[in-house]
mmCIF file of the C-alpha atoms, coordinates in Angstrom:
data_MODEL
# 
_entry.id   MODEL 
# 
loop_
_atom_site.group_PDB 
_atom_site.id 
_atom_site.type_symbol 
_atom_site.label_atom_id 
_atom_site.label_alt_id 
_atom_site.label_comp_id 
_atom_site.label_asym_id 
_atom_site.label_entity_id 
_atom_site.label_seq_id 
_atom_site.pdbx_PDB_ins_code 
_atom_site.Cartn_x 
_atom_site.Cartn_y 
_atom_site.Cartn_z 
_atom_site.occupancy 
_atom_site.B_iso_or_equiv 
_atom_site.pdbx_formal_charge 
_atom_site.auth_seq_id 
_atom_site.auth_comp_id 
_atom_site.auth_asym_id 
_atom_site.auth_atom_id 
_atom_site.pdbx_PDB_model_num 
ATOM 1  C CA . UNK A 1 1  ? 107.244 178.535 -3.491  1.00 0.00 ? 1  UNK A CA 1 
ATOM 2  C CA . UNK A 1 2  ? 108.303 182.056 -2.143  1.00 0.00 ? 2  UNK A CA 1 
ATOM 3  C CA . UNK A 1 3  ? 112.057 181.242 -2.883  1.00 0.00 ? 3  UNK A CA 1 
ATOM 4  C CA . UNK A 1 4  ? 111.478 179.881 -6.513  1.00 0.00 ? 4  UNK A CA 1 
ATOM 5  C CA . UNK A 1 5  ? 110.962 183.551 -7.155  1.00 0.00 ? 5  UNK A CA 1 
ATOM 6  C CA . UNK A 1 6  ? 114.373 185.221 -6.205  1.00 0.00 ? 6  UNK A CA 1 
ATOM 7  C CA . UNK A 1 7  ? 116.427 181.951 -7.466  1.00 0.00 ? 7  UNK A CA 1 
ATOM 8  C CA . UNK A 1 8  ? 114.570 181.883 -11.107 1.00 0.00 ? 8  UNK A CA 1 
ATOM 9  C CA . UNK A 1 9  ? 115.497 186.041 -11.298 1.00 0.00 ? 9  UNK A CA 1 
ATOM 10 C CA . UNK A 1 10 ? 118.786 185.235 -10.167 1.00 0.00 ? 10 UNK A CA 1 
ATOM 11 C CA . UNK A 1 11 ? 119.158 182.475 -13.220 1.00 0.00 ? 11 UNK A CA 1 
ATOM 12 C CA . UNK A 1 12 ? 117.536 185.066 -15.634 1.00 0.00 ? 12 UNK A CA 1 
ATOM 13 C CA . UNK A 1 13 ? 119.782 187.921 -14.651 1.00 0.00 ? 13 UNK A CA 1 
ATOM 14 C CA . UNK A 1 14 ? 122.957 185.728 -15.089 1.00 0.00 ? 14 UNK A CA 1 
ATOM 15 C CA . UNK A 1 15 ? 121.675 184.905 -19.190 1.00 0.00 ? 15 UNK A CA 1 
ATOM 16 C CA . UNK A 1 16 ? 121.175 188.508 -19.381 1.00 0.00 ? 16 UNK A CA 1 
ATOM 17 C CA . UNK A 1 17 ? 124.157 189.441 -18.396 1.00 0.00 ? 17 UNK A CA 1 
ATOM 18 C CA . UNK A 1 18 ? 126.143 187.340 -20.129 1.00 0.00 ? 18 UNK A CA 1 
ATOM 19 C CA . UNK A 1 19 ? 125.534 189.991 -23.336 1.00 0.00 ? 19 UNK A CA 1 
ATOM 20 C CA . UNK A 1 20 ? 127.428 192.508 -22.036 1.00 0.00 ? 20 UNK A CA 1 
ATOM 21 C CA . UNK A 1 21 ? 131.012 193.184 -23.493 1.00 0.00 ? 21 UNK A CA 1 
ATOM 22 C CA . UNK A 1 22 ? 133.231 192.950 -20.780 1.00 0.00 ? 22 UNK A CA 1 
ATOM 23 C CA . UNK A 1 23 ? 133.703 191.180 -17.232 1.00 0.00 ? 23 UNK A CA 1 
ATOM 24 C CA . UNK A 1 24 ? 133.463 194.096 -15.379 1.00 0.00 ? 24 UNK A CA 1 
ATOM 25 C CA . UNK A 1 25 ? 130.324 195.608 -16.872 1.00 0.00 ? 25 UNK A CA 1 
ATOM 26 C CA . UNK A 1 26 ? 129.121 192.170 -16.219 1.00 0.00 ? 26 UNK A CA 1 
ATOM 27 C CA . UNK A 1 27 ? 130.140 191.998 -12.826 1.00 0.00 ? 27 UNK A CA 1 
ATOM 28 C CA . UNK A 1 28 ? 128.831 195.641 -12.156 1.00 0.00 ? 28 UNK A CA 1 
ATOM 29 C CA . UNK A 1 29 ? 125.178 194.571 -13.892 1.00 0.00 ? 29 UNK A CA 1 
ATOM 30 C CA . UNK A 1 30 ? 125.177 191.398 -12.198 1.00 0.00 ? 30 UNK A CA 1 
ATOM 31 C CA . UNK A 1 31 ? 125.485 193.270 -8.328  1.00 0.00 ? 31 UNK A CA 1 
ATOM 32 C CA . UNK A 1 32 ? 123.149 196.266 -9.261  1.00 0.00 ? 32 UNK A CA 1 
ATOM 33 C CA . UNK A 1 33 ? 120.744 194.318 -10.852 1.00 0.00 ? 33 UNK A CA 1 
ATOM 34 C CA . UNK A 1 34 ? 120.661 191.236 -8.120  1.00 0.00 ? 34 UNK A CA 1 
ATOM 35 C CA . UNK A 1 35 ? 119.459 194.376 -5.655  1.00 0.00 ? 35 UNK A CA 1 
ATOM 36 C CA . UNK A 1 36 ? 116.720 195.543 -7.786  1.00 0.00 ? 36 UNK A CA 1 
ATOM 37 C CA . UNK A 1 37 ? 115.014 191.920 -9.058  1.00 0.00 ? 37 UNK A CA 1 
ATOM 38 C CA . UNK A 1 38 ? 115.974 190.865 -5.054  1.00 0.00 ? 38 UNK A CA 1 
ATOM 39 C CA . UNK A 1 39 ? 113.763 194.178 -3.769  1.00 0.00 ? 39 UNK A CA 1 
ATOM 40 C CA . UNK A 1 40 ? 110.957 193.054 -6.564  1.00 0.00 ? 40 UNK A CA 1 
ATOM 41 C CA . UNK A 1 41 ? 111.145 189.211 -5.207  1.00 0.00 ? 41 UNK A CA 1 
ATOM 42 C CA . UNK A 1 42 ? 110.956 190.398 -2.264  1.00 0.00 ? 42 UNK A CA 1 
ATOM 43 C CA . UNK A 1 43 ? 107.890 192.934 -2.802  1.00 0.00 ? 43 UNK A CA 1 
ATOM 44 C CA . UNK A 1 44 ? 106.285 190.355 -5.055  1.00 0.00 ? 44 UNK A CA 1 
ATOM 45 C CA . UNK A 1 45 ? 105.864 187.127 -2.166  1.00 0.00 ? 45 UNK A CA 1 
ATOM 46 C CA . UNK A 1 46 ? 104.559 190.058 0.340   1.00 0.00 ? 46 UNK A CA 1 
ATOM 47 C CA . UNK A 1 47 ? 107.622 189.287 2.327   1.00 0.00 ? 47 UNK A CA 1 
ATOM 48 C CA . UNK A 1 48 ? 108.466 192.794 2.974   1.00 0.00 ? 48 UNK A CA 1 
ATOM 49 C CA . UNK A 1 49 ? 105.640 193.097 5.082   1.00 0.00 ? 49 UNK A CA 1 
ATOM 50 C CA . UNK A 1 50 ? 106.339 190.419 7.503   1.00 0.00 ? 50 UNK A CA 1 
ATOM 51 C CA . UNK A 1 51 ? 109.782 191.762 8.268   1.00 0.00 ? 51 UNK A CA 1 
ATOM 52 C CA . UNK A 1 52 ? 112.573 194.228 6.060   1.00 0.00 ? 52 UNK A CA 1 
ATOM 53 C CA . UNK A 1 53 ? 115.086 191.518 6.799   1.00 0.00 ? 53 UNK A CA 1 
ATOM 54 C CA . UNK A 1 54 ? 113.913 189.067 3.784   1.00 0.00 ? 54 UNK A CA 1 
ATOM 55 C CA . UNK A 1 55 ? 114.990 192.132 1.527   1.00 0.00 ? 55 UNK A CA 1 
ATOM 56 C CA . UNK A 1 56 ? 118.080 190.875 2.833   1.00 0.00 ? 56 UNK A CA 1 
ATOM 57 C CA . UNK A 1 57 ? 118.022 187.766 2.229   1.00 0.00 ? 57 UNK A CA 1 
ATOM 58 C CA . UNK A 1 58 ? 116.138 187.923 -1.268  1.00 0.00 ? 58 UNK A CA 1 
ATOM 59 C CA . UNK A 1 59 ? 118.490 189.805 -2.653  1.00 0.00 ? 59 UNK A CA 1 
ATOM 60 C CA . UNK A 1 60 ? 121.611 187.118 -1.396  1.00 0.00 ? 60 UNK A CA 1 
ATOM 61 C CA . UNK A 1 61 ? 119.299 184.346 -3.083  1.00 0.00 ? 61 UNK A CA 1 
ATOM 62 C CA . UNK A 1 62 ? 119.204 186.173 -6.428  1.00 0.00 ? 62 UNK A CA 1 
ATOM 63 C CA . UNK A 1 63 ? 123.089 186.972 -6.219  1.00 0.00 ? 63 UNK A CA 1 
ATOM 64 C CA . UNK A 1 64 ? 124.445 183.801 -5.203  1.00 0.00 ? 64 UNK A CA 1 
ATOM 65 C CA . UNK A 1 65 ? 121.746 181.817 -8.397  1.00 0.00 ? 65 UNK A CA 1 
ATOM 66 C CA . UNK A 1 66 ? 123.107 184.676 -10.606 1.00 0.00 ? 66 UNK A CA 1 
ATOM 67 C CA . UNK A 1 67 ? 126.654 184.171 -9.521  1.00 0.00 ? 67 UNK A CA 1 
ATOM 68 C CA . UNK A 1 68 ? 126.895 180.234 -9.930  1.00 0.00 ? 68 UNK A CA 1 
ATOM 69 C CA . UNK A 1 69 ? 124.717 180.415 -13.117 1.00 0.00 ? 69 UNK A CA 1 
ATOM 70 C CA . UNK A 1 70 ? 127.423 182.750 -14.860 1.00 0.00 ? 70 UNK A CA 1 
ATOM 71 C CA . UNK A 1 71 ? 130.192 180.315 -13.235 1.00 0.00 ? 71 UNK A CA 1 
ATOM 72 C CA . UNK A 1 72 ? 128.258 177.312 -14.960 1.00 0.00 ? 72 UNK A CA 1 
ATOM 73 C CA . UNK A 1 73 ? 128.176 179.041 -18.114 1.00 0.00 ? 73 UNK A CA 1 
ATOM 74 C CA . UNK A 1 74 ? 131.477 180.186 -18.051 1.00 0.00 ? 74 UNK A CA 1 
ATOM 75 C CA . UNK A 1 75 ? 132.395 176.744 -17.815 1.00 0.00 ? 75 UNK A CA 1 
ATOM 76 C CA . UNK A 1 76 ? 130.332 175.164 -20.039 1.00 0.00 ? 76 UNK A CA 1 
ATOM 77 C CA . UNK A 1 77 ? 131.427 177.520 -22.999 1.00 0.00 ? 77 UNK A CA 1 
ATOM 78 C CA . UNK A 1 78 ? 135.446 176.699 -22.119 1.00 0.00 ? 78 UNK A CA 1 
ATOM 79 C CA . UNK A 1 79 ? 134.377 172.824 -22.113 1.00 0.00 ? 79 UNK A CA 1 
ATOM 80 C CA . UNK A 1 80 ? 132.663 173.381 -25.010 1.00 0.00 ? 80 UNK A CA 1 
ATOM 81 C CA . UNK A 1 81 ? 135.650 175.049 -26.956 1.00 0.00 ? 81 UNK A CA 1 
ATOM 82 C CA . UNK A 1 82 ? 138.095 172.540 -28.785 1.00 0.00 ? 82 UNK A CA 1 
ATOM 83 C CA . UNK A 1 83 ? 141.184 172.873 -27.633 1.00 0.00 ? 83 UNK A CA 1 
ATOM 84 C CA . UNK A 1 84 ? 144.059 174.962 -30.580 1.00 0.00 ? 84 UNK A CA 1 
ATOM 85 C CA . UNK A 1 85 ? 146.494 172.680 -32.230 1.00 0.00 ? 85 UNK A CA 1 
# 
């Protein structure tokens, strides 16, 4: 249950995201903001206080579900898009 947590953040942030204007404010968003919800994931289970290294490893969870969320997006949307004539 502990990793539903960073993995759900990490599909929120990537919908959030997807707002912004351009890819590299995206991009930029998408890092910063996987190390904050990753530090609150990581706050929230109590895992800090078994050991510092699930900060770690929290905040790769909520990068790598933000990261292949916005891929599956960005894919969707191109499949999505009729082709021009």
């Amino acid at each position: 249950m502990h990793e539903f947590i960073p993995l759900a953040a990490g599909v929120i942030l990537a919908l959030l995201v997807q707002r912004l204007p351009t890819t590299s404010h995206r991009l930029v968003a998408l890092v910063l903001l996987s190390i904050i919800f990753g530090a609150t994931a990581t706050i929230i289970t109590g895992e800090i206080f078994v050991s510092p290294a699930y900060l770690a490893f929290d905040i790769a969870q909520v990068l790598f579900a933000a990261s292949a969320t916005t891929l599956l997006v960005a894919w969707m949307r191109r499949w999505r898009t009729p082709p021009l004539r």
